[in-house]
C-alpha positions as CSV (number, residue, x, y, z in Angstrom):
1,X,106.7,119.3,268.1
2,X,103.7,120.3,266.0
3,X,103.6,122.6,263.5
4,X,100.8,125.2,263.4
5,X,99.8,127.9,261.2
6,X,99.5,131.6,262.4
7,X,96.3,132.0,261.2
8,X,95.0,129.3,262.8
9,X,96.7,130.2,266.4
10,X,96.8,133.5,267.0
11,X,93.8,136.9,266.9
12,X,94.7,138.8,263.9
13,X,95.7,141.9,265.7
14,X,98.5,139.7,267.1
15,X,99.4,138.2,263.9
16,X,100.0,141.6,262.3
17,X,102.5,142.7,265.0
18,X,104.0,139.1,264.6
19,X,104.5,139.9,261.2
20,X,105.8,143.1,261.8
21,X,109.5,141.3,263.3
22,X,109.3,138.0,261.5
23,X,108.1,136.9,257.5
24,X,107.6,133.2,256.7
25,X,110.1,131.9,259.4
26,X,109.3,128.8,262.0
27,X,109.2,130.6,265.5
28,X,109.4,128.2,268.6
29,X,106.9,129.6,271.5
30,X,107.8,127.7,275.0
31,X,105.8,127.1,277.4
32,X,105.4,129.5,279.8
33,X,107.2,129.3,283.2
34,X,104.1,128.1,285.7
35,X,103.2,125.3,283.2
36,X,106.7,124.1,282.1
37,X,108.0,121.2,284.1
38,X,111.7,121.2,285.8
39,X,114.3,118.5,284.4
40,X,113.2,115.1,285.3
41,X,110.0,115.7,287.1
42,X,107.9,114.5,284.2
43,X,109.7,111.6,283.4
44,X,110.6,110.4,287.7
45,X,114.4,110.8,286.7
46,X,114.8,113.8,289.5
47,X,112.8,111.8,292.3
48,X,115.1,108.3,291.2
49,X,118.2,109.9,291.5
50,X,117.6,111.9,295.0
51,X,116.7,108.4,295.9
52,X,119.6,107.2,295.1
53,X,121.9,109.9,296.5
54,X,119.7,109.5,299.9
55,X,120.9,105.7,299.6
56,X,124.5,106.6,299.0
57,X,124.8,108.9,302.1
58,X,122.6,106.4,304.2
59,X,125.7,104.1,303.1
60,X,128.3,106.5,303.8
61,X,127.5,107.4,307.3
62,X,127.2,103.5,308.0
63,X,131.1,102.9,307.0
64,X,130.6,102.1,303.3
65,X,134.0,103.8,301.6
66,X,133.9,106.4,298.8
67,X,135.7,104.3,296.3
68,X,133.3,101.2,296.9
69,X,130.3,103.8,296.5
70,X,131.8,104.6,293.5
71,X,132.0,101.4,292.3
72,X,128.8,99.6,293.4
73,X,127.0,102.9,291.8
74,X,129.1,103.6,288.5
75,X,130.0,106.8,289.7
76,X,133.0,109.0,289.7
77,X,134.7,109.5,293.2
78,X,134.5,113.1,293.1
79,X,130.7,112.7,291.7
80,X,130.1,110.5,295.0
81,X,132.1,113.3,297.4
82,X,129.7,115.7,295.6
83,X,126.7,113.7,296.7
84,X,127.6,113.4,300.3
85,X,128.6,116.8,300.8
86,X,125.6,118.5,300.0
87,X,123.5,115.9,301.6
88,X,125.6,116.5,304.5
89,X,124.8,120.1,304.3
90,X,121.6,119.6,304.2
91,X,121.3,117.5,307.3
92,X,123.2,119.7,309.5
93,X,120.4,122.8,308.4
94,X,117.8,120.5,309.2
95,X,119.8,119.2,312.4
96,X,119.9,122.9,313.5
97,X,116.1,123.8,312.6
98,X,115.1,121.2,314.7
99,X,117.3,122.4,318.2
C-alpha cells in the first residue's frame, strides 16, 4: 500500500469535511465494490481449486472412496464430504433445469 498525502488526492472542499472527523491519522480507503476483485480471482487460486473439487467429484461418482480422496488430495474427510455434497447439489439443479 502507498501512502498519499490529502492534499495531493482529494478537492479541497472534500479535504475540509475529511478533516472535520479525522486530524493527522492514516485512513485506509478500499476500493470500491465494482472494481475490487473476489478472493482468488486475481491470483487463479478460486478457478484451481473448483478445478480440483470438479476432479474430486468426477472421482467420486467413478468408485474412488472418501478416505482415499482424502488422502491422494491432503484433505480432511469431512472437507472432501463438503466438496461432493454441494457439487452434488449442484448437479441435480442443473439435472432438473435441463428436463
Amino acid at each position: 500500500m502507498i501512502y498519499k498525502n490529502g492534499e495531493d488526492v482529494f478537492p479541497p472542499e472534500l479535504l475540509r469535511e475529511l478533516q472535520k472527523y479525522i486530524h493527522g491519522e492514516l485512513v485506509y480507503i478500499p476500493k470500491s465494490s465494482s472494481k475490487r476483485a473476489g478472493w482468488g480471482e486475481s491470483n487463479g487460486t478460486r478457478l484451481a481449486m473448483q478445478n480440483r473439487n470438479k476432479q474430486i467429484f468426477s472421482l467420486y461418482k467413478t468408485g474412488v472412496s472418501i478416505a482415499e480422496l482424502s488422502k491422494r488430495y491432503h484433505l480432511s474427510e469431512d472437507s472432501i464430504r463438503k466438496i461432493i455434497s454441494k457439487l452434488n447439489k449442484n448437479d441435480h439443479i442443473l439435472n432438473r433445469e435441463r428436463n
